[in-house]
PDB file of N, CA, C and O in Angstrom:
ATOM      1  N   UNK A   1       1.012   2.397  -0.965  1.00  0.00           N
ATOM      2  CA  UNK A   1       1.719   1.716  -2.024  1.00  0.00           C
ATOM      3  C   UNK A   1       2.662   2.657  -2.785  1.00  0.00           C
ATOM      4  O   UNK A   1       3.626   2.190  -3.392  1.00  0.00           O
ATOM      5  N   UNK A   2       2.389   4.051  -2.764  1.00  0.00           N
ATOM      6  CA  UNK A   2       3.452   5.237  -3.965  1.00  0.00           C
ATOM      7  C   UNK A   2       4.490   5.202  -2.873  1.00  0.00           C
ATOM      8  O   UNK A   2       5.675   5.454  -3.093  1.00  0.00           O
ATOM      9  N   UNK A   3       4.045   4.907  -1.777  1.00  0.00           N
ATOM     10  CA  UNK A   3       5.838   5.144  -1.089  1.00  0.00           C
ATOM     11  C   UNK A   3       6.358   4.168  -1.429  1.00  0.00           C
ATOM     12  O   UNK A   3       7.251   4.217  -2.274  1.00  0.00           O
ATOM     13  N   UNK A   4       5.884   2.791  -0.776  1.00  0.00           N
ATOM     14  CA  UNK A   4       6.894   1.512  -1.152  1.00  0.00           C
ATOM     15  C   UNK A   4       7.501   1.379  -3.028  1.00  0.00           C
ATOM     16  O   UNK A   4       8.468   0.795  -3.518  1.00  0.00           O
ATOM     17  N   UNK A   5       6.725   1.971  -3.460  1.00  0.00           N
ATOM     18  CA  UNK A   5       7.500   1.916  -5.244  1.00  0.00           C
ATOM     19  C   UNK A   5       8.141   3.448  -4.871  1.00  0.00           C
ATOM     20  O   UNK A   5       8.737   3.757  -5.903  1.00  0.00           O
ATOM     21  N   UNK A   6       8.249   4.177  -4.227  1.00  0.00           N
ATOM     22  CA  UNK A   6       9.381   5.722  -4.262  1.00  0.00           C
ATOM     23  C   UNK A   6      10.435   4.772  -3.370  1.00  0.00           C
ATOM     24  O   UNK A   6      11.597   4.837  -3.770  1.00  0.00           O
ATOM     25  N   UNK A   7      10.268   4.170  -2.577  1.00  0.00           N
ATOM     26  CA  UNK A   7      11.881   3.722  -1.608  1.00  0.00           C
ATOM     27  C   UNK A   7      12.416   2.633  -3.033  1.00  0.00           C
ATOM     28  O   UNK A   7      13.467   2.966  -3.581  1.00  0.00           O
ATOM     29  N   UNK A   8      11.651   1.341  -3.590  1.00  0.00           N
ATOM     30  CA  UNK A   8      12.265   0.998  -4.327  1.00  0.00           C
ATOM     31  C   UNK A   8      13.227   1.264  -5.592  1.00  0.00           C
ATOM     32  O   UNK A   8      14.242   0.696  -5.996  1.00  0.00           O
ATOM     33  N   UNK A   9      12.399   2.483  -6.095  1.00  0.00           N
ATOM     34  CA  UNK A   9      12.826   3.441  -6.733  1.00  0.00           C
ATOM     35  C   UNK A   9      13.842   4.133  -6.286  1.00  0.00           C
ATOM     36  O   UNK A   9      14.606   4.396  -7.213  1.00  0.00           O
ATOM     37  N   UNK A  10      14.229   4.589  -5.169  1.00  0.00           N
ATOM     38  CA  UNK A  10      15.015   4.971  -4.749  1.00  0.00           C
ATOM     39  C   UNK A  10      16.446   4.375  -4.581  1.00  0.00           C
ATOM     40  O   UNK A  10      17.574   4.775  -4.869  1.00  0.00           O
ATOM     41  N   UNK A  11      15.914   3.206  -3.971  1.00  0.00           N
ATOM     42  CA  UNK A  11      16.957   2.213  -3.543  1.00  0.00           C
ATOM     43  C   UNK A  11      17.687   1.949  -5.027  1.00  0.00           C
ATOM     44  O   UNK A  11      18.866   2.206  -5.267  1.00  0.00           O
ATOM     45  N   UNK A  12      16.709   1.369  -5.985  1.00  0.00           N
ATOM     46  CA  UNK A  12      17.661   1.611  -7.495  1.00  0.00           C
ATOM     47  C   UNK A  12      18.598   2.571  -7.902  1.00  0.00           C
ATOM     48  O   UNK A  12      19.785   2.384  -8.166  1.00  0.00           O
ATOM     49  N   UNK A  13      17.874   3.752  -7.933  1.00  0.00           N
ATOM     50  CA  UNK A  13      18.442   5.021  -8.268  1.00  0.00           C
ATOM     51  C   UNK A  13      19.963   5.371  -7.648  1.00  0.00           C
ATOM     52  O   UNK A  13      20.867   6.029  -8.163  1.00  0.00           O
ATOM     53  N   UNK A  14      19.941   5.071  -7.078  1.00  0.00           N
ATOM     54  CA  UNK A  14      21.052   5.377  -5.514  1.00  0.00           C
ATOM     55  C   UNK A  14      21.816   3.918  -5.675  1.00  0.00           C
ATOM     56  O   UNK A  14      22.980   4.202  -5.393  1.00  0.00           O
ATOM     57  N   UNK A  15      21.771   2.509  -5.980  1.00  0.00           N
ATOM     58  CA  UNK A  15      22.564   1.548  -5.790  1.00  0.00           C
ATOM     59  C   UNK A  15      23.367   1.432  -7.298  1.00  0.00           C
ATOM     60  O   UNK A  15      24.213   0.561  -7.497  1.00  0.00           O
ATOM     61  N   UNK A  16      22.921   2.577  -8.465  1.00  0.00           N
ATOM     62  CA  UNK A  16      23.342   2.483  -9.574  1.00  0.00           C
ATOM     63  C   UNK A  16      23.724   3.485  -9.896  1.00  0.00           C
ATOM     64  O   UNK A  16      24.220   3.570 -11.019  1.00  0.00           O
ATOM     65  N   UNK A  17      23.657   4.535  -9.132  1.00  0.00           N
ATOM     66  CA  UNK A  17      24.560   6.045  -8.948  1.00  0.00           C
ATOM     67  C   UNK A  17      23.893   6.850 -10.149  1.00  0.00           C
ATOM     68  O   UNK A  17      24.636   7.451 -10.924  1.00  0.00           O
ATOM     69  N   UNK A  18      22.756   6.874 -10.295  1.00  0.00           N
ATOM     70  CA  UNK A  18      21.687   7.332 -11.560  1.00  0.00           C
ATOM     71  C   UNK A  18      21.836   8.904 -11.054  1.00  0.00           C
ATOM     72  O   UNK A  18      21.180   9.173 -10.047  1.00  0.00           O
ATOM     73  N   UNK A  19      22.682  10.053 -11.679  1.00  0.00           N
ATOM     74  CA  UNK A  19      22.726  11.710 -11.815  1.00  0.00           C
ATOM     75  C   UNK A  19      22.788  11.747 -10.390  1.00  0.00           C
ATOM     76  O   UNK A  19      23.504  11.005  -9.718  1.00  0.00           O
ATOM     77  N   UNK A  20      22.038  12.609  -9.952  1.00  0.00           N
ATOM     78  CA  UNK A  20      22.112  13.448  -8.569  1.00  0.00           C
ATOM     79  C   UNK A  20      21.404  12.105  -7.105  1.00  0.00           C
ATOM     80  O   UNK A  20      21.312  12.207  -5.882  1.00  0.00           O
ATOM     81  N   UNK A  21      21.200  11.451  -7.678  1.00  0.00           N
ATOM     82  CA  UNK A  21      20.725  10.197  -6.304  1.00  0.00           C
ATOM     83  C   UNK A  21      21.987   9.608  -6.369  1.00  0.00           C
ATOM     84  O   UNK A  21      21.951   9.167  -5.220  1.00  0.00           O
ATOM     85  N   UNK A  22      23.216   9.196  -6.837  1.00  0.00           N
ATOM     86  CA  UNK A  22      24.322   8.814  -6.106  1.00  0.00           C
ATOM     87  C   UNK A  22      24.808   9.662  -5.357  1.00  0.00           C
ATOM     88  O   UNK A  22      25.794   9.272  -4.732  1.00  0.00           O
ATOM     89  N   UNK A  23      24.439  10.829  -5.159  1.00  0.00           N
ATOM     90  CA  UNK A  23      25.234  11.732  -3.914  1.00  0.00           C
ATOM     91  C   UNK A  23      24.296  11.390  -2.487  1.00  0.00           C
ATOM     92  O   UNK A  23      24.728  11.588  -1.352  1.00  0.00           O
ATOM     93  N   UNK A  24      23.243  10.965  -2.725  1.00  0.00           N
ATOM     94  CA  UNK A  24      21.779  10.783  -1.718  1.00  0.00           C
ATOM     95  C   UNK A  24      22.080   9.912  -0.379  1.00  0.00           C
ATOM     96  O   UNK A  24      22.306   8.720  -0.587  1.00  0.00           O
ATOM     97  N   UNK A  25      22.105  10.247   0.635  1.00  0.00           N
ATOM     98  CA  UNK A  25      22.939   9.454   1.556  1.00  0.00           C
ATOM     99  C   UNK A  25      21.736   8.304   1.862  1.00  0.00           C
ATOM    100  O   UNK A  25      20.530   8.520   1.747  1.00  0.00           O
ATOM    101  N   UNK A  26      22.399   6.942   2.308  1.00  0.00           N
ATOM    102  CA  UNK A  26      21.578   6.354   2.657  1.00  0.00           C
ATOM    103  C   UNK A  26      20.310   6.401   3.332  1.00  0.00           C
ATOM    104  O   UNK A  26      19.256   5.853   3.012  1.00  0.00           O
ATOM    105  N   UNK A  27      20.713   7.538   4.842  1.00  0.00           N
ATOM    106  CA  UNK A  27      19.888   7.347   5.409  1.00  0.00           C
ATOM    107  C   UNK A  27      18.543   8.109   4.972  1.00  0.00           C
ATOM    108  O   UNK A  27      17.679   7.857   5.812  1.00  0.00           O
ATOM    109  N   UNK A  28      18.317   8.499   4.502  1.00  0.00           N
ATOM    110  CA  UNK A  28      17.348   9.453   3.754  1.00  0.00           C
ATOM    111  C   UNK A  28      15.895   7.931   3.596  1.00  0.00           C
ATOM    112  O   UNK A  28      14.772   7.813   4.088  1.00  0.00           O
ATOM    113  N   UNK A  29      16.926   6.851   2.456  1.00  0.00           N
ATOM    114  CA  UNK A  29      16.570   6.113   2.327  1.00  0.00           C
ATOM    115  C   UNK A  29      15.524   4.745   3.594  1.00  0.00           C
ATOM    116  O   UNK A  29      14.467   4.162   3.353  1.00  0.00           O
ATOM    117  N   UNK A  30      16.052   4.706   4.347  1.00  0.00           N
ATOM    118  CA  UNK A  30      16.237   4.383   5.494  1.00  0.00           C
ATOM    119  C   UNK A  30      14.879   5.014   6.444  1.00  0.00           C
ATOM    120  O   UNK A  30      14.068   4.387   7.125  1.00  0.00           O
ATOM    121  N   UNK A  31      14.969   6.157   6.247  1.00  0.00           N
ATOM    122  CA  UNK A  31      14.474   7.095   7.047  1.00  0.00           C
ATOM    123  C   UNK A  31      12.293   7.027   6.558  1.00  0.00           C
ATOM    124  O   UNK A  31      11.272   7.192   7.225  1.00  0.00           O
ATOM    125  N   UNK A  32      12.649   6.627   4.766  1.00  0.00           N
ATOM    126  CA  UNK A  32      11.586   5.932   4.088  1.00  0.00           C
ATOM    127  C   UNK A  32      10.872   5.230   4.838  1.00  0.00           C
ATOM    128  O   UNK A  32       9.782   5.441   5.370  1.00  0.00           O
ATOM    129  N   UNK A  33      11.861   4.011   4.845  1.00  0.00           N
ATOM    130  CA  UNK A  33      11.391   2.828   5.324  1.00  0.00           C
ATOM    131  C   UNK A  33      10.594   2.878   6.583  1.00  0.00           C
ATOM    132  O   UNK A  33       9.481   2.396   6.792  1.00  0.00           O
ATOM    133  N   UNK A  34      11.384   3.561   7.393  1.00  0.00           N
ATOM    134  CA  UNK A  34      10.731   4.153   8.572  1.00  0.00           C
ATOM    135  C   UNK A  34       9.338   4.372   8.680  1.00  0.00           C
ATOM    136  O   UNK A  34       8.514   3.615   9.192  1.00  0.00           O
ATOM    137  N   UNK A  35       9.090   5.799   7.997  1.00  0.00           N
ATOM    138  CA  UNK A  35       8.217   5.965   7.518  1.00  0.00           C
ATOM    139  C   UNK A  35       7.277   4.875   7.486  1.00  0.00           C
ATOM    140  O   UNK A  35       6.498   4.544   8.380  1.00  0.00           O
ATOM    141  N   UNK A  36       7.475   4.243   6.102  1.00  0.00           N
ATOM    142  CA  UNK A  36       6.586   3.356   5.543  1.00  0.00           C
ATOM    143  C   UNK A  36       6.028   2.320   6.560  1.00  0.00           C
ATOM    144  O   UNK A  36       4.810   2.256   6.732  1.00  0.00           O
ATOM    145  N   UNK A  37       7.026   1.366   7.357  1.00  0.00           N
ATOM    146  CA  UNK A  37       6.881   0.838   8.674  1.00  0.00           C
ATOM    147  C   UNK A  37       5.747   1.479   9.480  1.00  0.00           C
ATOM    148  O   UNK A  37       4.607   1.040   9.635  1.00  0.00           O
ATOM    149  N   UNK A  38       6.194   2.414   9.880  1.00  0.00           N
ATOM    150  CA  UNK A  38       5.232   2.916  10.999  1.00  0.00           C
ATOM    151  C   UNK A  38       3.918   3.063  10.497  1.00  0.00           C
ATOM    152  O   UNK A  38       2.934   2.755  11.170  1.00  0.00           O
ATOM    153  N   UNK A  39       3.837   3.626   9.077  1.00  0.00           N
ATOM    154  CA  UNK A  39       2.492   3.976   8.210  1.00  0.00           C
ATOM    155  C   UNK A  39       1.382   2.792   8.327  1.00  0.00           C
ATOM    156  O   UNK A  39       0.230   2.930   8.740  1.00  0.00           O
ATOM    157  N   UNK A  40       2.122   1.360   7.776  1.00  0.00           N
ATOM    158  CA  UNK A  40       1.620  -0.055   7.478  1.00  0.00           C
ATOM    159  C   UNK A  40       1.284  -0.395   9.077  1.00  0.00           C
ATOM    160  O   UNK A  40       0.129  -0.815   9.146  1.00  0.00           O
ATOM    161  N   UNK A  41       1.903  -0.348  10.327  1.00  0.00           N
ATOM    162  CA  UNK A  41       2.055  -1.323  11.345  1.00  0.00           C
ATOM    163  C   UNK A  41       0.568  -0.097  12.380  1.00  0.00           C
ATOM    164  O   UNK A  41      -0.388  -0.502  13.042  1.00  0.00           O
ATOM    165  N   UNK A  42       0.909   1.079  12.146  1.00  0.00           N
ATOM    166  CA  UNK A  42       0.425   1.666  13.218  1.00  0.00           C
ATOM    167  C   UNK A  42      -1.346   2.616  12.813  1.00  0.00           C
ATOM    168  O   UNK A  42      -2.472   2.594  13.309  1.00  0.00           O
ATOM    169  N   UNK A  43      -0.662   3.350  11.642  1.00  0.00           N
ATOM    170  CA  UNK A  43      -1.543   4.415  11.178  1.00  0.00           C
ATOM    171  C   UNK A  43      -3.085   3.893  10.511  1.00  0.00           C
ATOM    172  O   UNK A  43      -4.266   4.122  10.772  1.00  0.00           O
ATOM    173  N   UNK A  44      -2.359   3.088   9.537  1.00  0.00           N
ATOM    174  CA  UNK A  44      -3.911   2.487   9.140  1.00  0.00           C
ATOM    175  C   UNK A  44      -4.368   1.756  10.060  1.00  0.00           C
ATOM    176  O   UNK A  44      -5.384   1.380   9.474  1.00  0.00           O
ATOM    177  N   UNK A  45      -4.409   1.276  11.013  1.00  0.00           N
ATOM    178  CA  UNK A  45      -4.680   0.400  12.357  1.00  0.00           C
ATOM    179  C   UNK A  45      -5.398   1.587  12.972  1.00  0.00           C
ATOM    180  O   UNK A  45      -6.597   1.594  12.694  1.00  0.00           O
ATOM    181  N   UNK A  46      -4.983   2.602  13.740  1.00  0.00           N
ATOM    182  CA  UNK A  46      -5.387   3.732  14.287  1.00  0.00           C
ATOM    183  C   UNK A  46      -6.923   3.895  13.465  1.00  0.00           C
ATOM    184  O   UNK A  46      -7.957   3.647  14.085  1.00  0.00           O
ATOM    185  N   UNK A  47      -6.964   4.381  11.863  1.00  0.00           N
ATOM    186  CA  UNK A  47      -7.737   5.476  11.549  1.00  0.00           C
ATOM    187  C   UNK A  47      -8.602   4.353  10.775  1.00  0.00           C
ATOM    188  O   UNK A  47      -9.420   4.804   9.973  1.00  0.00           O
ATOM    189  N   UNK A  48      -8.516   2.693  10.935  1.00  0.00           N
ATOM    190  CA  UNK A  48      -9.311   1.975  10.567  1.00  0.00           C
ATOM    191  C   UNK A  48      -9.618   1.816   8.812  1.00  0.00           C
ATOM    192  O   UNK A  48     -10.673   1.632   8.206  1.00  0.00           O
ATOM    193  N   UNK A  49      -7.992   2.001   8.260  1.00  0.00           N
ATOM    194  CA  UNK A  49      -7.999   1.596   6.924  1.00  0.00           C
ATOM    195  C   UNK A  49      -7.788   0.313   6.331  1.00  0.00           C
ATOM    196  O   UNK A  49      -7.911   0.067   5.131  1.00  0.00           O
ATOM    197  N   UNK A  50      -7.457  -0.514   7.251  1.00  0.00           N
ATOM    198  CA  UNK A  50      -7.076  -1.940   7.595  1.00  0.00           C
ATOM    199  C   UNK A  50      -8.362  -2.718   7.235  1.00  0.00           C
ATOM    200  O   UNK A  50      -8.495  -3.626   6.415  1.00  0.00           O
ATOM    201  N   UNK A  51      -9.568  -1.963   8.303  1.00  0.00           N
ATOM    202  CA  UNK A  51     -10.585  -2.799   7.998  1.00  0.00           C
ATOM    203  C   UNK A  51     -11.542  -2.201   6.620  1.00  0.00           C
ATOM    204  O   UNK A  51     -12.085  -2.953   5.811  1.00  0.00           O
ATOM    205  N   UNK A  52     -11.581  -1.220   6.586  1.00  0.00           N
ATOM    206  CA  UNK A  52     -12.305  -0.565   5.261  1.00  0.00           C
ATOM    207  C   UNK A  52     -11.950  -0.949   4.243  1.00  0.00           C
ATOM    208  O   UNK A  52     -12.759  -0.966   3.315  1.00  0.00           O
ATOM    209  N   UNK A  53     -10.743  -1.353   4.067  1.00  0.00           N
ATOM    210  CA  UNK A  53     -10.646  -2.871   2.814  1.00  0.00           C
ATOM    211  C   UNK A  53     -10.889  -3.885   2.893  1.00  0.00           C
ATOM    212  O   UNK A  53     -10.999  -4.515   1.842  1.00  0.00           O
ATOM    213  N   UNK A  54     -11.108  -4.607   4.246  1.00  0.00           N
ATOM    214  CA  UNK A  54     -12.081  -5.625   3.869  1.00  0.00           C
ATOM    215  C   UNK A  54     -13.486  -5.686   4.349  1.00  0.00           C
ATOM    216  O   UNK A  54     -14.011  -6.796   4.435  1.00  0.00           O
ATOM    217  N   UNK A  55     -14.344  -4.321   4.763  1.00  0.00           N
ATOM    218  CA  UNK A  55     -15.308  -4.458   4.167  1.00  0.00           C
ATOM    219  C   UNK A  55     -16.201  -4.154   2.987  1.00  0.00           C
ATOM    220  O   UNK A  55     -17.409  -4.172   2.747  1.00  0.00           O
ATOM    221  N   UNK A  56     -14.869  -3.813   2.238  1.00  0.00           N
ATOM    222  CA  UNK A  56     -15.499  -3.086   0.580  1.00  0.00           C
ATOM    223  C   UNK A  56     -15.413  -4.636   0.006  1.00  0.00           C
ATOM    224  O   UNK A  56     -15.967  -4.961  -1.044  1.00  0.00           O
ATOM    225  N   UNK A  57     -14.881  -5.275   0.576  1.00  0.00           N
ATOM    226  CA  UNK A  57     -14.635  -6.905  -0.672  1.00  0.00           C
ATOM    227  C   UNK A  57     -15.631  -7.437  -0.029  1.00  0.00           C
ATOM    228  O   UNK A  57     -16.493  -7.927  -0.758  1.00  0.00           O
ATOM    229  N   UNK A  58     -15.915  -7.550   1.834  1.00  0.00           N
ATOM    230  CA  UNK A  58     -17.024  -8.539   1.901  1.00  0.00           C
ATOM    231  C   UNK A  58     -18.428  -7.581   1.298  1.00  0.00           C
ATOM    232  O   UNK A  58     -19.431  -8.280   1.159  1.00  0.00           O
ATOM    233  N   UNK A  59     -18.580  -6.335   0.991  1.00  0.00           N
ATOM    234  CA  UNK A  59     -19.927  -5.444   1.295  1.00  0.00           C
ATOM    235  C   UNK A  59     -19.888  -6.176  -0.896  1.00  0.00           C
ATOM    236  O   UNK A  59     -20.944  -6.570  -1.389  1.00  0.00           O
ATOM    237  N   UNK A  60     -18.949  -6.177  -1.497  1.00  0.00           N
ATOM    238  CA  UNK A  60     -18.972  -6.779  -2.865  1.00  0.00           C
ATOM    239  C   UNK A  60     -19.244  -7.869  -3.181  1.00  0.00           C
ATOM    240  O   UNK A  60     -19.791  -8.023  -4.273  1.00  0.00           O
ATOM    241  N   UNK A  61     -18.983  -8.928  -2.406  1.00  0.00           N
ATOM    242  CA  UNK A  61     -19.033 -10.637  -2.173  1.00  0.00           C
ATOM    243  C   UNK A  61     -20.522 -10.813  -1.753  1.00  0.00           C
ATOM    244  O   UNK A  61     -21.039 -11.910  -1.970  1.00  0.00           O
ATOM    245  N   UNK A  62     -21.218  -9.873  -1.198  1.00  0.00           N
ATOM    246  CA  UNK A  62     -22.642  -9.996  -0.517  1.00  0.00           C
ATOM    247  C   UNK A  62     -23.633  -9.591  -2.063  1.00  0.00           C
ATOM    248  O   UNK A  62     -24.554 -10.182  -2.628  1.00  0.00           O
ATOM    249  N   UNK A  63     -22.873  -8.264  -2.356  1.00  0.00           N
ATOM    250  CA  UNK A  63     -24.001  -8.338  -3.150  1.00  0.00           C
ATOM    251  C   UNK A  63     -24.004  -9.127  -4.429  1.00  0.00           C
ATOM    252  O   UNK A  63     -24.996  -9.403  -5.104  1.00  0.00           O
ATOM    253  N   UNK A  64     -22.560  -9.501  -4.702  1.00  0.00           N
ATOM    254  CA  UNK A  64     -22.821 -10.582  -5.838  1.00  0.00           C
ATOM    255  C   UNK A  64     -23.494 -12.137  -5.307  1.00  0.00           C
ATOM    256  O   UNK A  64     -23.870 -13.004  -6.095  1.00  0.00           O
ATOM    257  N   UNK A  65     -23.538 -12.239  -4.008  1.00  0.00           N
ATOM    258  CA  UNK A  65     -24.687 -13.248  -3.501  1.00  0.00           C
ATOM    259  C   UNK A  65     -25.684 -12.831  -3.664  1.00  0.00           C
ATOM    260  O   UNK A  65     -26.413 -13.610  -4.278  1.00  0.00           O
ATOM    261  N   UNK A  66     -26.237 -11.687  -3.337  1.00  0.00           N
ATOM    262  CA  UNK A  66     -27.752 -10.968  -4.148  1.00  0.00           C
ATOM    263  C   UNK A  66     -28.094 -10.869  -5.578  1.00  0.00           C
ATOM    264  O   UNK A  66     -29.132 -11.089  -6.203  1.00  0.00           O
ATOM    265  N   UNK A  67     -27.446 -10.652  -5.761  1.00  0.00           N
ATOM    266  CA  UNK A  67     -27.451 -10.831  -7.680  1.00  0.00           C
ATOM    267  C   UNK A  67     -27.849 -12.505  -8.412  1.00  0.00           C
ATOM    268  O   UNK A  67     -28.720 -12.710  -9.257  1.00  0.00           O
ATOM    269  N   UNK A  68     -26.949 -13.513  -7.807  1.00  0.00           N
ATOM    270  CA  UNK A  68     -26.665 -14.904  -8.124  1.00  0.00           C
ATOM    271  C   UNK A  68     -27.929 -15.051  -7.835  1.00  0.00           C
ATOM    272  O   UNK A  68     -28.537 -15.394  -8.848  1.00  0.00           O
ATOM    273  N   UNK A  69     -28.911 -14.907  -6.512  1.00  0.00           N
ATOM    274  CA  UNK A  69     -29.881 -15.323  -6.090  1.00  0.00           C
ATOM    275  C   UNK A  69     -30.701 -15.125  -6.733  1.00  0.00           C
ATOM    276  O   UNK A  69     -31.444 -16.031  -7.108  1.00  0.00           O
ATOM    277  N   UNK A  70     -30.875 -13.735  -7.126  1.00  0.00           N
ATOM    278  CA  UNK A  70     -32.337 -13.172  -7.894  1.00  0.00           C
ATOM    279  C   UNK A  70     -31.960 -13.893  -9.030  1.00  0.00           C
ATOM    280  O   UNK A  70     -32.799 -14.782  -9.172  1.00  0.00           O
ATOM    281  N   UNK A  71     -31.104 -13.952  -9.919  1.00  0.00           N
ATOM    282  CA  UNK A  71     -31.076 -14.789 -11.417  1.00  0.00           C
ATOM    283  C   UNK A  71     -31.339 -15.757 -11.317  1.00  0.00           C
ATOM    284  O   UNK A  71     -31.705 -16.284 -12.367  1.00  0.00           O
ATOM    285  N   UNK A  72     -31.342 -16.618 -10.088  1.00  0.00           N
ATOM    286  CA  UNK A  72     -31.477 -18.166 -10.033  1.00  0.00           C
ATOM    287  C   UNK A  72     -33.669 -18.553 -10.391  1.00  0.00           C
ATOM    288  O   UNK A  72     -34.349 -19.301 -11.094  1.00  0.00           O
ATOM    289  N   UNK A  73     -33.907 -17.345  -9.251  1.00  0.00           N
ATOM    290  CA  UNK A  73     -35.336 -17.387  -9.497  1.00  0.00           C
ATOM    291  C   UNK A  73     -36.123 -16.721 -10.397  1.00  0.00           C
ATOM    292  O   UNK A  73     -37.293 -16.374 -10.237  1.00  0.00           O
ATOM    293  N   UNK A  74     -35.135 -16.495 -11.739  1.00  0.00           N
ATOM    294  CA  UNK A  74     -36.396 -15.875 -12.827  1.00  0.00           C
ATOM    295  C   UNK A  74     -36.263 -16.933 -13.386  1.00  0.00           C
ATOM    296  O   UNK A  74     -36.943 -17.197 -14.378  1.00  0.00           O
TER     297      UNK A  74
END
């Protein structure tokens, strides 16, 4: 997510000629995206960060089913 808000950031900085980022050539920009692309489509897929977020929400959703349960029977 700090990259996709640094390219947006960027992309501002650079489309409004803000000090030393209007000299910043596009492709730099570009080159981000890249980046970011490959990061989202390939890397977390590879090293299994894709799924380790959703089993922190289902491993959370379970135990607030454990919780609901035990309160039901005091």
């Amino acid at each position: 997510m700090p990259l996709i808000l640094l390219i947006a950031a960027l992309i501002g900085l650079r489309y409004f000629e803000v000090w030393k980022f209007a000299e910043l050539s596009w492709w730099w920009i570009v080159a981000l995206m890249v980046v970011a692309f490959i990061w989202f489509e390939f890397v977390e897929k590879i090293f299994g960060l894709d799924k380790r977020k959703a089993h922190n929400v289902d491993e959370q959703r379970r135990k607030d089913r454990i919780a609901k349960t035990f309160e039901k029977r005091k």
